[in-house]
N, C-alpha and C positions, 0 to 999 in steps of 0.2 A: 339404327342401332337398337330401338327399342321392338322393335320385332323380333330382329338377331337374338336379344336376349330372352325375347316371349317364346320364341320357337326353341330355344336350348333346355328352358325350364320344363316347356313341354314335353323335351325326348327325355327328361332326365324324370318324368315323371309315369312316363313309360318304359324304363330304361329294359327292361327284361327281352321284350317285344324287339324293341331298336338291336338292343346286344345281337340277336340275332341276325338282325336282319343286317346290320354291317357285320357281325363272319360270315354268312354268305358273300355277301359281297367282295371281304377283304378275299378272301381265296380266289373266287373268278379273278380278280382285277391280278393276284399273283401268278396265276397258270398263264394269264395273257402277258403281265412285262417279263415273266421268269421265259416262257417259251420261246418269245422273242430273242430275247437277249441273247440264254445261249443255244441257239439256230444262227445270232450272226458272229457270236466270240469262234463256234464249233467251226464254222468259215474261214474266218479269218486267221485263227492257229491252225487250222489243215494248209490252204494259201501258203501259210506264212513258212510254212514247213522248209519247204525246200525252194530254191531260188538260185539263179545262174547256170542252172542245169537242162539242156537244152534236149538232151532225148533220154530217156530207160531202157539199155536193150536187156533182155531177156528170153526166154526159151518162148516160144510159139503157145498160147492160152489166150486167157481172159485178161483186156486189158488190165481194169481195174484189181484184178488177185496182185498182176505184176507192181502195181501203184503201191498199192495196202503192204505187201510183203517187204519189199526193198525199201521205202520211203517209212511207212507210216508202222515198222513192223508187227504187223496182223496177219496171222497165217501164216500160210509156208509156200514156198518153190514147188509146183509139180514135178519139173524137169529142169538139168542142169544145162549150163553150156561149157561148150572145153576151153581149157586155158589155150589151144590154139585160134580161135578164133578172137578171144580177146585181142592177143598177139596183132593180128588180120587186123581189126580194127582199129585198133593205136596209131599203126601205119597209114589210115586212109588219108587221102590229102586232107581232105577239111575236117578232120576230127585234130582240135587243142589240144584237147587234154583226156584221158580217161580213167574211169577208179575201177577196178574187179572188187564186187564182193561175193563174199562167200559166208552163207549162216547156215544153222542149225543147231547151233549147242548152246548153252544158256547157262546164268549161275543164277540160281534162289527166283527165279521166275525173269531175269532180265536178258533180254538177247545177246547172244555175241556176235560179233561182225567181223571176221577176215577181210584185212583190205590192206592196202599200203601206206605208206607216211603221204604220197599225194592227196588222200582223203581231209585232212584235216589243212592242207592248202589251197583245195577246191573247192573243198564243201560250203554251202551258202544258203541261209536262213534270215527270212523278213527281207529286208530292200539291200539283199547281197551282205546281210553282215556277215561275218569270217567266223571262225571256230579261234578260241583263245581259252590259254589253261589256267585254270587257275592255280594250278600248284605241279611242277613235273613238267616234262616234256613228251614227244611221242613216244612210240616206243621203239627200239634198233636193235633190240635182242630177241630171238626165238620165242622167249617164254616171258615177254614183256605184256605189260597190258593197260590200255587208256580205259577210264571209267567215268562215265558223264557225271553229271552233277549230282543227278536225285539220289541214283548211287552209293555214292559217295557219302550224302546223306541219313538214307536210312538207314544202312548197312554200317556208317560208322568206319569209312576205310582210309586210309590215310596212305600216304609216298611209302612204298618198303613193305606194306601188308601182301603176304601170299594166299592168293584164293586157286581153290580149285574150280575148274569147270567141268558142267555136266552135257551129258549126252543127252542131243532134243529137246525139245523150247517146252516142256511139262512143269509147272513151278514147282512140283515135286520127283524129281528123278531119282529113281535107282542105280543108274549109270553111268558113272562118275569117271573121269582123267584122273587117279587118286594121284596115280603114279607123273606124272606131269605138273605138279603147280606154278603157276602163274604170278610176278612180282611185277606190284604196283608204279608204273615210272610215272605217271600224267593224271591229273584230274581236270576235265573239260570244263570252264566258266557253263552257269545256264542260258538255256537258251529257250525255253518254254516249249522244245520240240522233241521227240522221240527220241534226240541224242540223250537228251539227258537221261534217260532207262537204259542205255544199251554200254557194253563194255568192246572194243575197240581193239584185236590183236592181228600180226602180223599175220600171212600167206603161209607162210615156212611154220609157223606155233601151231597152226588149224593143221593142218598135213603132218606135224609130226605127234600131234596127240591122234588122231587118225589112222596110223598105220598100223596095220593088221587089224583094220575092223572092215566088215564085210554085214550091208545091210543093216547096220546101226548093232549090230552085235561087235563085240572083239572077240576074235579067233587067235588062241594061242600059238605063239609060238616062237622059234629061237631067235630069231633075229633082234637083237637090242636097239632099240631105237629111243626109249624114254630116257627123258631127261637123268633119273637117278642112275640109270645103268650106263651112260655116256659118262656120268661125274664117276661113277664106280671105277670105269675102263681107265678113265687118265691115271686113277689115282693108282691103279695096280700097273699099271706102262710107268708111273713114276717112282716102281720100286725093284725095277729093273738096274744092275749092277751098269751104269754107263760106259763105265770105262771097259769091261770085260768085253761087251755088246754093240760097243761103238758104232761100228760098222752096222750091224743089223739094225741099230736104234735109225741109223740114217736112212736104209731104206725103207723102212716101217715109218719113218714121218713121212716121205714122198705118197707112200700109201695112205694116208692120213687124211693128205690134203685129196688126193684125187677121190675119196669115199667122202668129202666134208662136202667137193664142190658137186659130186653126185647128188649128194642128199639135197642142199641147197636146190639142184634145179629140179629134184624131187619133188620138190615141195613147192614147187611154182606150177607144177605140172598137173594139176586138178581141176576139180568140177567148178563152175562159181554159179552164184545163184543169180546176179543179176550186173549190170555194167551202168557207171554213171558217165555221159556223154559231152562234153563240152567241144563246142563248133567252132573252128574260126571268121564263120560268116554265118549268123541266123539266116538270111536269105536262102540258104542252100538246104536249110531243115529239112523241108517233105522231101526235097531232092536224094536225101542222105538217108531219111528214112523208109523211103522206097525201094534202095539198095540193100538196106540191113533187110528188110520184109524179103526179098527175091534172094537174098542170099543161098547157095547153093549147098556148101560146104556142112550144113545143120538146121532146121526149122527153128527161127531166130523173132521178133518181133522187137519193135521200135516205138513207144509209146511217150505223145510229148506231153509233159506232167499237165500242164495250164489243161489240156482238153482233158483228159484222163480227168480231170478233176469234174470238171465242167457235167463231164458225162455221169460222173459220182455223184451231183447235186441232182440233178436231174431225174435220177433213178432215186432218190429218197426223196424228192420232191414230193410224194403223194404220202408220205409219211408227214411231212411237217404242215399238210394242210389239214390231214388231219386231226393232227395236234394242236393247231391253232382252233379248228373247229369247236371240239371241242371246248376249250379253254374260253370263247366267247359264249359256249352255248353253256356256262355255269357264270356266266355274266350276266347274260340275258335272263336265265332263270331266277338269280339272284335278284335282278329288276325288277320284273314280274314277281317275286315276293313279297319284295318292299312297297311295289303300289298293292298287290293284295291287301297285306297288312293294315294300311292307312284306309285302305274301304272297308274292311272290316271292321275297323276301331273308329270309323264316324259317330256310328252309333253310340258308343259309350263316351263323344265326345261332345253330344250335344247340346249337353248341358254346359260346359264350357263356351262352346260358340255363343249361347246363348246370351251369356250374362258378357261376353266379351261386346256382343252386337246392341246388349243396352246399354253400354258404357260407350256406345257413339262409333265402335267399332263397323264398316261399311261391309258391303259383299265383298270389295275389291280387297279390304287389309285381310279377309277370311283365305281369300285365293292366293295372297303372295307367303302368308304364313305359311300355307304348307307348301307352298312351293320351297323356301326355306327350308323347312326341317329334313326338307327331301335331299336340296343340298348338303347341307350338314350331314344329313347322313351317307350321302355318296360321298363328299371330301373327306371325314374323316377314315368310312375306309381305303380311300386311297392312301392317304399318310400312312396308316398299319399296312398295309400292303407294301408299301416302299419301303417302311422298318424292315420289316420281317423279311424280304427278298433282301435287301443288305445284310441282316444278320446270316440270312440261310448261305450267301455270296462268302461272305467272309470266314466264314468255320468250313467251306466244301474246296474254295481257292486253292491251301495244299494241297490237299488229297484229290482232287480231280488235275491236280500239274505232276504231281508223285507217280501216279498209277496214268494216266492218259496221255500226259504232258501236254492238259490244255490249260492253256492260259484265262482264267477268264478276269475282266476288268471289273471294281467295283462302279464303276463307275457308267452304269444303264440308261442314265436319262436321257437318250438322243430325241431329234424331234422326232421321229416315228412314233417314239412309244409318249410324245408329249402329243400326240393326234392321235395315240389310241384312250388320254386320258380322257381328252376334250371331248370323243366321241361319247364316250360313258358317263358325262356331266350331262352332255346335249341329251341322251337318251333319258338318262334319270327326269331332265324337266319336264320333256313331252309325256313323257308316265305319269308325272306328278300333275298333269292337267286333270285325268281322270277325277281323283280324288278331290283337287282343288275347286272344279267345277261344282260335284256332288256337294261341297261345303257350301257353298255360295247357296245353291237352291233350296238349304234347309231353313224351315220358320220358325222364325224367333217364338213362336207361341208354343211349335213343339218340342222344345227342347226346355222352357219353363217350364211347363206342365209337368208335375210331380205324378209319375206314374207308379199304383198299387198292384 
């Protein structure tokens, strides 16, 4: 104990020197538990993303753009596929279950997702949890709209708020559905996944803000298809004399319905961007997805999320070694600062040693002192480095689950990163031999010696 306290008096008596040489240190030791950490949270919320879903079909590309765009929404769809092949597919024996979606349009920077009510009875995130709302239910009307959590959130939206949606996924559009707005039925509980950035409308809502556009322009023209000019048409058909036009009203509803159930399969009758596939037999996977790949009818591909992913680590794999590289090689430097330091400052220490060594002080209590203070100064940058990565955790937590929707834990200390502290204590002692040694072999006569 009385060493512990000789060695703390001593850094406190160099503290300028020390200060340094633990911010060096706190940093390296942060680049190494920060990098770690989220390299395996970034894992584990990509993982955690999607779950029960057993193939991704989509248009013939690059696996991974199909992963990223569908799943993880990043990017865009090169090519569509037709709503008849979905159809095809539904049908195959071993296909459960299937979801059509269909994106490209966005409000205030968030995706929208064309799909059906099966999406929100299918869909499965972490170890198969379920999608559940927290407020509202799906949506069953044209121009109904589900909006995930973060959503919901930032934006401030509530059950009954009407938004409009824009043209293409640019967080600033010019190109707006003005004439179509969209009423609030569902808010999604969180799920720490890309549901929660994205808004959620039917097949029939996307196809009818959609019609008469050509090429992501709208081409005018007469046919009334928007929602206000549909509420218009009732309202002037309801100011018609009924009784004078009886007859005529009857066969003009007949007409009604047969243009209502036209528009209906109208609107089922489009592009989609990618297909969510649930099997009734896993074992049958490559079997099925061998079929979709050879499929004839369109150039199709079949991609199963677990490998897509796998393949995804892989290819950034030379990215996070990088990353780690570095982040040790500002450890190491840092090391090699702090034994610098302590050989440099011998000399102005040895007059210290000296009168420590005529007070019965041995070579051996000269060698374990600094090995000490070596300690001490490697632990305590660690504690500031463990502060500081949990303050920096704890203020970035929303805002990389808002904008990313990744989850990250505060909670870093596995043993990995307790074997990468230990490695950085062991490192610090065999450094602190250098210096500890050079103490030892200094003479007590030279460091009395009052030099002019």
């Amino acid at each position: 104990m009385m060493r512990m306290r000789l060695a703390g008096k001593s850094l406190l008596n160099r503290r300028g020197t020390v200060f340094l040489t633990i911010l060096s240190l706190t940093i390296g030791i942060l680049l190494v538990l920060g990098i770690n950490h989220l390299r395996t949270q970034v894992k584990e919320s990509f993982n955690n993303t999607l779950s029960g879903t057993d193939l991704i079909v989509g248009a013939r590309g690059g696996a991974l753009n199909l992963l990223l765009y569908s799943v993880f929404h990043m990017g865009s769809s090169t090519h569509s596929i037709r709503w008849q092949t979905y159809e095809e597919l539904a049908k195959h024996s071993q296909v459960k279950w299937a979801i059509p979606l269909a994106m490209g349009d966005s409000h205030k920077g968030h995706r929208v997702v064309a799909t059906t009510p099966d999406f929100f009875a299918h869909y499965a995130y972490g170890k198969k949890q379920q999608l559940n709302f927290a407020a509202g239910k799906s949506f069953s009307g044209k121009y109904d709209v589900v909006i995930g959590a973060a959503v919901a959130r930032k934006l401030g939206y509530q059950l009954g708020d009407k938004i409009v949606l824009a043209h293409g996924i640019a967080k600033i559009s010019l190109t707006k559905h003005d004439n179509s707005p969209f009423v609030i039925t569902g808010v999604l509980s969180p799920t720490g996944t890309p549901v929660d950035n994205s808004l959620y409308i039917s097949l029939a809502g996307m196809a009818a803000i959609h019609e008469g556009w050509q090429s992501g322009v709208k081409i005018p023209s007469t046919k009334k298809t928007s929602q206000q000019t549909e509420q218009k048409q009732d309202e002037h058909e309801h100011e018609h004399d009924q009784e004078e036009h009886h007859e005529h009203a009857d066969d003009h509803s007949s007409e009604e319905e047969h243009d209502e159930h036209h528009h209906d399969h109208h609107a089922y009758d489009q592009s989609l961007s990618a297909i969510f596939v649930g099997l009734n037999n896993r074992e049958t996977i490559f079997a099925v997805q061998r079929q979709i790949n050879q499929y004839t009818g369109e150039p199709l591909q079949a991609i199963i999320p677990g490998l897509a992913l796998t393949e995804l680590w892989q290819l950034v794999g030379s990215v996070e070694t990088a990353f780690n590289l570095i982040a040790w090689l500002v450890v190491i430097a840092g090391l090699l600062g702090m034994t610098t330091s302590l050989l440099a400052g011998l000399s102005q220490r040895q007059r210290e040693f000296a009168i420590l060594r005529s007070l019965g002080a041995g070579p051996w209590y000269l060698f374990v002192l600094v090995i000490l203070e070596v300690l001490l100064i490697c632990i305590s940058a660690i504690v500031f480095a463990i502060a500081l990565l949990t303050l920096l955790l704890w203020s970035l937590q929303p805002w990389l689950l808002s904008e990313w929707g990744i989850q990250l834990s505060l909670n870093f200390m596995t043993p990995q990163q307790g074997y990468y502290l230990l490695a950085i204590l062991l490192s610090s002692v065999v450094l602190s031999l250098v210096p500890a040694f050079n103490a030892c072999r200094r003479a007590l006569g030279d460091g009395l010696a009052v030099k002019y």
